[in-house]
C-alpha positions as CSV (number, residue, x, y, z in Angstrom):
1,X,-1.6,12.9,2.3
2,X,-2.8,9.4,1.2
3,X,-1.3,6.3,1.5
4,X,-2.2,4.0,-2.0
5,X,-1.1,1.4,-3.5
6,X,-0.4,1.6,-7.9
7,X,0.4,-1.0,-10.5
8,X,4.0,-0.4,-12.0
9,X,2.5,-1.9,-15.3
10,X,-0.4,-0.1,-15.8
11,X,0.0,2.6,-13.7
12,X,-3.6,2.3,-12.0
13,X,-4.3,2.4,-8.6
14,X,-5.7,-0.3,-6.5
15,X,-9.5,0.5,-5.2
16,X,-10.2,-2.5,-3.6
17,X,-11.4,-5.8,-4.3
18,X,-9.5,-6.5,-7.2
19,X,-10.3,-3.4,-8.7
20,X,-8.0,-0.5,-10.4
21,X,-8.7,2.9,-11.1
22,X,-6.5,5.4,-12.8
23,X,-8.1,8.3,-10.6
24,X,-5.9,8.3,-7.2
25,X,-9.0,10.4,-5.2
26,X,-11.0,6.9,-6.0
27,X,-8.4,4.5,-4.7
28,X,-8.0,2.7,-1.3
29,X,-5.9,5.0,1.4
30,X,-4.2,2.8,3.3
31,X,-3.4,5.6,5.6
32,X,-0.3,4.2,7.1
33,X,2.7,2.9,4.5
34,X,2.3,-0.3,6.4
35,X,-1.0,-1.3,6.0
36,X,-0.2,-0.6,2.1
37,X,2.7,-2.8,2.1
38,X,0.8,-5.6,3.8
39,X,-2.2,-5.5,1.8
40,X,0.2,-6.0,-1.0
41,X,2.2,-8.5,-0.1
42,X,-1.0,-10.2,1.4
43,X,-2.3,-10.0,-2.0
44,X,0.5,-11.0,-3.6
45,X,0.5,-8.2,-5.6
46,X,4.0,-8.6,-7.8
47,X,4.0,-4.7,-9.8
48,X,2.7,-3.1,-6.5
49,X,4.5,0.4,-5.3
50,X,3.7,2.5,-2.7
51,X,2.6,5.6,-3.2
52,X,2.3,8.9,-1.1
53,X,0.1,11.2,-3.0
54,X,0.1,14.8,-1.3
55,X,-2.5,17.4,-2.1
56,X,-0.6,20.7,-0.8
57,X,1.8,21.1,-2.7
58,X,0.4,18.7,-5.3
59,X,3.3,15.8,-5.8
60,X,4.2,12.0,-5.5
61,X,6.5,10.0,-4.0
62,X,6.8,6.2,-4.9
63,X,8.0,3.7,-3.2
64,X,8.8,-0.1,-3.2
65,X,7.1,-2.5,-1.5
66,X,9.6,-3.7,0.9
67,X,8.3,-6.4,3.5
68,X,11.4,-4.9,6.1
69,X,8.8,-2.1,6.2
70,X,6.7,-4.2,8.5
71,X,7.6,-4.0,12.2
72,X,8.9,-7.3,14.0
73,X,5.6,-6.8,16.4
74,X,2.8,-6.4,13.5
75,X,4.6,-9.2,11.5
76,X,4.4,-11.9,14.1
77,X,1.6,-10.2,15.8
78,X,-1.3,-13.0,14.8
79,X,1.7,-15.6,16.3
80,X,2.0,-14.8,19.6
81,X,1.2,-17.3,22.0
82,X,-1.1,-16.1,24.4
83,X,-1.1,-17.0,28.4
């Protein structure tokens, strides 16, 4: 299964540095659903959705980007005061 990331609008899938391509074996796999969401809020990507794209069976499930996705620890993760 791969994790991407695909413009609502056009349909394309994100393949990295501001790049789109409409072939999802091309696109970025984010691997886990949170890395996806963060790179697209990071990016501040508006149309984003998640997708999981499974080869066997062949089939798709999208998903909004939902920042709730993101665990309490790898949200505040870079704020944590160290001792």
């Amino acid at each position: 299964m791969q994790v991407l990331l695909r413009d609502t609008t056009s349909g394309l899938y994100y393949a990295g540095q501001n790049s789109l391509t409409p072939d999802p074996s091309d696109a970025v796999d984010f691997r886990q659903i949170e890395d996806a969401v963060r790179s697209a809020l990071e990016r501040g990507l508006p149309a984003a959705q998640v997708v999981l794209n499974y080869v066997s069976p062949r089939c798709q499930l999208a998903l909004p980007v939902l920042a709730e996705w993101l665990s309490d620890e790898s949200m505040f993760a870079g704020s944590r005061i160290k001792a």
